[in-house]
C-alpha positions, 0 to 999 in steps of 0.5 A, a space after each residue: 060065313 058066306 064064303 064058307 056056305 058058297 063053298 059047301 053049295 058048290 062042292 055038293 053041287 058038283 060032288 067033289 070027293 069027299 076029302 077034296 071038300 074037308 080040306 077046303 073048308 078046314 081052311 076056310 075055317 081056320 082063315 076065319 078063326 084067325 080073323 077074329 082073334 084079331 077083331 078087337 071090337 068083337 068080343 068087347 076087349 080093346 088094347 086101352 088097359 096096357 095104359 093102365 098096367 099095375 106098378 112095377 113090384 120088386 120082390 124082397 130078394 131083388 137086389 139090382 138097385 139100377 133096375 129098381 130105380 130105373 122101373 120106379 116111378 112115383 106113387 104120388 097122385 092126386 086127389 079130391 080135396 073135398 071128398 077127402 076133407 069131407 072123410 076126415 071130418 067123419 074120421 074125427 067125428 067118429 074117434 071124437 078127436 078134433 084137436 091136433 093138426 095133420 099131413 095129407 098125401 095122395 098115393 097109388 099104393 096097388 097101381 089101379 088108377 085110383 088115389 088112396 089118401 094117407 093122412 098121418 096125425 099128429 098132437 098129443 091126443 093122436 101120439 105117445 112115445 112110440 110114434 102117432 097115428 097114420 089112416 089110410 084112406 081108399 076111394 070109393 063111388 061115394 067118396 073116401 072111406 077108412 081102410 086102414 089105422 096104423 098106431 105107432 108111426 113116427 116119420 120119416 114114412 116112405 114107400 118102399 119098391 117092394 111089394 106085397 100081395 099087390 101093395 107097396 109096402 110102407 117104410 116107418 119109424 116106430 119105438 122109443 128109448 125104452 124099447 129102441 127105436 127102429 125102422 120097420 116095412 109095414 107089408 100089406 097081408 089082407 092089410 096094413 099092420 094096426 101097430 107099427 111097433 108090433 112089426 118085430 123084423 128091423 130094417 138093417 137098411 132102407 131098399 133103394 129107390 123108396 119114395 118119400 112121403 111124409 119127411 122127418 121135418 116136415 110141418 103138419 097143418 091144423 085141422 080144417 
């Protein structure tokens, strides 16, 4: 800018032609646009969220398993063991549940840094036939609250690379004898699915690179 007023003062000082002068400030003026749009520290934006650039997603159609496992990484995160001991605590209060035992995952299911909880049920008070239920817990400042109940859920559960809407989509089994049990991708569309078995599409195959969460054998603990 001071630079620029210098030069006004002088070309009107000496009554250079009109043109001569345009031309030297328009120069003067794009050197110093490219000058800011270099500055970083100007305009308050700075190059730290390239770190935190959201998770690889891979559309339904993808079909390069080498790409898809060389791009995953693990949605597995940790989190506030308290906070999260704490929501359950409510969650049960509010279904009036108590009894029955459960497993507790720390997943980044949409890649924005912070860990949802996924906490799958199991006993006879939270399960029937067709599978048990599975919450999803979101962070929030004041702790974890319920975002999401899915009825239905039998484990293996997964994540799949595919995503939805900006969310991984989660891999279940769901059904019985009776109406044939299955492997469904439950897709977030405003939200996960309430019940599982109400997902009609079969998966004839899981996609490859999907990261296990709860596998089929694994033990869950009683309720704290």
């Amino acid at each position: 800018m001071f630079v620029y007023r210098f030069c006004m003062r002088r070309c009107v000082g000496l009554m250079a032609p009109f043109k001569s002068c345009s031309l030297l400030l328009a120069g003067l003026a794009l050197l110093g646009l490219s000058g800011c749009s270099n500055n970083n520290g100007g305009n308050g934006l700075t190059n730290d969220t390239a770190s935190n650039s959201p998770i690889k997603l891979f559309g339904e159609t993808s079909t390069d398993k080498q790409a898809m496992a060389a791009e995953m990484r693990s949605v597995k995160t940790s989190i506030n063991q308290a906070d999260l001991k704490k929501a359950i605590h409510r969650y049960r209060i509010t279904t009036k549940i108590t009894g029955g035992a459960q497993q507790i995952v720390g997943v980044d299911l949409n890649g924005d840094g912070q860990g949802e909880a996924l906490v799958y049920f199991e006993g006879a008070e939270w399960c029937i036939s067709t599978g048990c239920r599975m919450v999803l817990f979101s962070k929030t400042p004041n702790g974890f609250r319920n975002m999401a109940t899915i009825q239905r859920v039998k484990k293996p559960v997964m994540v799949s690379p595919h995503g939805t809407s900006g969310w991984r989509d989660l891999i279940v089994r769901t059904g019985n004898a009776g109406i044939g049990e299955r492997s469904v991708a439950l897709k977030f569309k405003g939200n996960y699915p309430a019940n599982a078995t109400m997902v009609q599409e079969k998966l004839a195959e899981l996609p490859p690179a999907s990261e296990v969460l709860f596998p089929a054998s694994a033990v869950a603990v009683g309720a704290n």
